[in-house]
C-alpha positions in Angstrom: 86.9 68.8 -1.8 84.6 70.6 0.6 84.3 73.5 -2.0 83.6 71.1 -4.1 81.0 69.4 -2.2 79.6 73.0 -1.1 79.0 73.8 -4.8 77.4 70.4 -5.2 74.6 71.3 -2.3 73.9 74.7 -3.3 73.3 73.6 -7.0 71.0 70.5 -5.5 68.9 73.3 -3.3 68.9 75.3 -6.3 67.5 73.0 -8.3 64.4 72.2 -6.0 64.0 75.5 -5.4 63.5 76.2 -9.1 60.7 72.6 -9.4 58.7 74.3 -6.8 57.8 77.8 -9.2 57.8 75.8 -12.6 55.4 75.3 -15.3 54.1 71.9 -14.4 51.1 71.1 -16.8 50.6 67.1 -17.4 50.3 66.8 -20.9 50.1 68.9 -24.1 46.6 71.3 -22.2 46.0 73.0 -19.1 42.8 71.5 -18.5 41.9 73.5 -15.1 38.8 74.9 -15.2 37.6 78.1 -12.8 36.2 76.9 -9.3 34.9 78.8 -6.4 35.8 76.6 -3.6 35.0 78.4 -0.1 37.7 76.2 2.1 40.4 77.1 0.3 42.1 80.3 0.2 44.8 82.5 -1.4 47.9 83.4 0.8 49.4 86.6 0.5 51.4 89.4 1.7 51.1 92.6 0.1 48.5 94.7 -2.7 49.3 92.1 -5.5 47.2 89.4 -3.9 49.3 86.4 -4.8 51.2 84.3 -3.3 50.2 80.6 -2.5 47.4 78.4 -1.1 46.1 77.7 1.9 43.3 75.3 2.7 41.0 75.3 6.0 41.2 71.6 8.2 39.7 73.5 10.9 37.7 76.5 12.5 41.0 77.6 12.5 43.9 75.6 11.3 45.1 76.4 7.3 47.8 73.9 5.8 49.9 75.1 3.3 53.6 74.5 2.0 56.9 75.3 4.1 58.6 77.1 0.9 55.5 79.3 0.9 56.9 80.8 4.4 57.3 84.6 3.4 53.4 84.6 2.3 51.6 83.5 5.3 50.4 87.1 6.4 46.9 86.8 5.5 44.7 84.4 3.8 41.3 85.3 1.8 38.6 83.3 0.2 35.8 83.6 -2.0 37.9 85.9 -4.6 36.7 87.2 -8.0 38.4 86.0 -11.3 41.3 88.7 -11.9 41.2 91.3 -14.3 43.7 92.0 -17.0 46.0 89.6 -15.4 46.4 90.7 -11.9 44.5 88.8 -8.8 41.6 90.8 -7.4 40.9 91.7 -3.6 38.1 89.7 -2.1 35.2 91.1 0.1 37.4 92.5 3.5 35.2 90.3 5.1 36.5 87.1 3.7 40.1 88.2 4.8 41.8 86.7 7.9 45.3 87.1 9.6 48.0 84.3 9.6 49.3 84.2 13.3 52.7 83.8 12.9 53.4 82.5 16.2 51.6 79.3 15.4 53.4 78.2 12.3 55.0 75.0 11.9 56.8 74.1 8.8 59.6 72.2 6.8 61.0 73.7 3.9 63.6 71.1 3.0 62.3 69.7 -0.6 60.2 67.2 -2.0 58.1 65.2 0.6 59.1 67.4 3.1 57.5 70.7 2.3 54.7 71.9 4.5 53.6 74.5 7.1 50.6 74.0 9.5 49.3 77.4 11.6 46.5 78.9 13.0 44.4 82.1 11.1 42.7 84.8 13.5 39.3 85.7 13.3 37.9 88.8 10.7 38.5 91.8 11.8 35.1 92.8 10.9 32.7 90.1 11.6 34.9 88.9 14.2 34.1 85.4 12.8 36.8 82.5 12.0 37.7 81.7 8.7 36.7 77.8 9.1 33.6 78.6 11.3 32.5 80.5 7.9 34.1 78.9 5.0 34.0 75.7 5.8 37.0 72.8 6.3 38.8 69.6 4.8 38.7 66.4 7.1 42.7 65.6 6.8 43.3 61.5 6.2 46.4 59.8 8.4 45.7 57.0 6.2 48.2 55.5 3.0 46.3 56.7 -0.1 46.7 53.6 -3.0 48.6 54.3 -6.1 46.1 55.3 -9.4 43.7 57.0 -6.5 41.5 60.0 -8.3 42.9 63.0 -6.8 42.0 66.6 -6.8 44.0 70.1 -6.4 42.6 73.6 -6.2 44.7 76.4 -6.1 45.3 80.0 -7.3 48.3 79.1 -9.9 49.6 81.3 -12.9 47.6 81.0 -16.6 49.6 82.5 -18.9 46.6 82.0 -21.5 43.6 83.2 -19.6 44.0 86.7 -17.8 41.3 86.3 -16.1 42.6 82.5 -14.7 45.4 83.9 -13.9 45.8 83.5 -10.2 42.3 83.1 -9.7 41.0 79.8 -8.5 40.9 76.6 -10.4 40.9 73.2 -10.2 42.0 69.7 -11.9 41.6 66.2 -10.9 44.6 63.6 -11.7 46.0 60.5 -10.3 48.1 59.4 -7.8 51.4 58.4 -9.2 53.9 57.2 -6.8 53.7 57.0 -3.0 57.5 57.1 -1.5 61.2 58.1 -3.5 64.1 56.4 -3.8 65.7 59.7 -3.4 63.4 61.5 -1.5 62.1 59.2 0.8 58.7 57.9 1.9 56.9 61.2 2.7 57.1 62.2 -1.1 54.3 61.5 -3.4 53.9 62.3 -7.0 50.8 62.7 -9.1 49.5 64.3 -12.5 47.4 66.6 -11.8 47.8 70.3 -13.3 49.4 72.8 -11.6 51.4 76.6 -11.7 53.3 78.2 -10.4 50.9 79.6 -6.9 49.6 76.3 -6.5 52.1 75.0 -4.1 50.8 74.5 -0.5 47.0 73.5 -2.1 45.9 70.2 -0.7 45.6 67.3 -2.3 42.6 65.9 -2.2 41.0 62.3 -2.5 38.3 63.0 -5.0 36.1 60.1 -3.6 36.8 60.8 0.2 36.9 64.2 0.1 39.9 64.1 2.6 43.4 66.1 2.2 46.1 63.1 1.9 49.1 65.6 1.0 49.9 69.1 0.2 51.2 70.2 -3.4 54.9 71.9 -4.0 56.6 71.2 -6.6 56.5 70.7 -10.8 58.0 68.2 -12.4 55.0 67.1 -15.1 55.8 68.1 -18.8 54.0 67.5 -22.3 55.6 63.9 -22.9 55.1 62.7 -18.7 56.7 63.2 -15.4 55.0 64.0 -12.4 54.3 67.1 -10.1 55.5 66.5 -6.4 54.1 66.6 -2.7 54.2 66.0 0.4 52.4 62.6 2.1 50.8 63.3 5.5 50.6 59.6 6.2 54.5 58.8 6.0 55.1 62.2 7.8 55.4 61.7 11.6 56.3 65.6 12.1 53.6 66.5 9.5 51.1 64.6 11.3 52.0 65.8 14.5 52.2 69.5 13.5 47.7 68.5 12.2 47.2 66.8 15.6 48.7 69.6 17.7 46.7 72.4 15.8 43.4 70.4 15.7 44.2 69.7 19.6 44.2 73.6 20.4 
């Protein structure tokens, strides 16, 4: 029976494992368009410059998604559209290091998925990356249901090479706030997403104010929903904001 109930868990971790990389476009068309948002960056840890997204709520705090883990290295902003496919450098001086000692994060699922850290300053303008880019006020409050929200991130297009992981963005609505399953720190939503959009914020489209980070797929041509995160139901979440704002 414990085999049994082994097998059971590892296919359940599997499985959410496998929502957080999957093609999650709501409805029959992508309908992300290019953006060149300068508070929100691309994660990454090697030469192929991709990874996940980060977003500034700070001089120098980034949020991002727990699952996202092995890419917080270094975060840039500003980047070019990509060319033949693969995501393009940006200037060195819109590149900034991840300190690893700061990071916070959950990596556990649905609604509790998230990572909260510092980034140093650049290494040639000795500047840091929220001083120049720019930052997201973050909301503690409980976002209504059918709320306009928006997601920016640096996600896969399999139609567009130049897209592809290069920034875009979408606006959708707010589906569900709390899970029978999942509990009350998971919201859903309809917004389109890829694969290298988990850890971008969501975003009240009227506030302007992160509610909740983006992780997982779920959204197909005939419905469902894409997953995330709530900061307002999250007391550890919320913490994690307050401590890194704090210091």
């Amino acid at each position: 029976m414990f085999k049994g109930l082994c097998l059971v868990f590892i296919l359940s971790l599997t499985s959410i494992s496998a929502l957080a990389s999957e093609k999650s476009i709501c409805g029959a068309n992508d309908d992300r368009i290019v953006s060149f948002e300068n508070k929100i960056g691309r994660l990454y840890m090697d030469e192929s410059h991709k990874g996940c997204t980060v977003t500034m709520i700070s001089e120098t705090c980034g949020i991002s998604a727990g699952h996202c883990l092995p890419v917080l290295k270094y975060a840039e902003f500003n980047t070019p559209l990509s060319e033949e496919g693969q995501a393009q450098a940006s200037d060195p001086r819109d590149m900034y290091p991840v300190i690893e000692s700061s990071i916070k994060y959950q990596d556990e699922g649905p609604g509790k998925d998230w990572a909260v850290f510092k980034l140093g300053a650049n290494s040639i303008t000795g500047k840091l990356p929220g001083a120049v880019q720019g930052y997201h006020d973050v909301s503690f409050k409980r976002p209504s249901r059918g709320t306009t929200l928006r997601i920016t991130g640096y996600g896969r297009d399999n139609d567009d090479p130049d897209k592809n992981f290069a920034q875009q963005t979408n606006t959708g609505k707010l589906k569900t706030v709390g899970s029978i399953f999942f509990g009350s720190t998971m919201l859903t939503h309809t917004v389109d997403t890829m694969g290298g959009n988990s850890g971008s914020t969501i975003i009240n489209e009227k506030t302007q104010e992160v509610i909740g980070v983006h992780t997982h797929g779920g959204c197909a041509v005939d419905g469902g929903s894409n997953k995330g995160t709530l900061i307002s139901a999250h007391a550890e979440l919320k913490a994690a904001i307050r401590a890194c704002l704090n210091n």
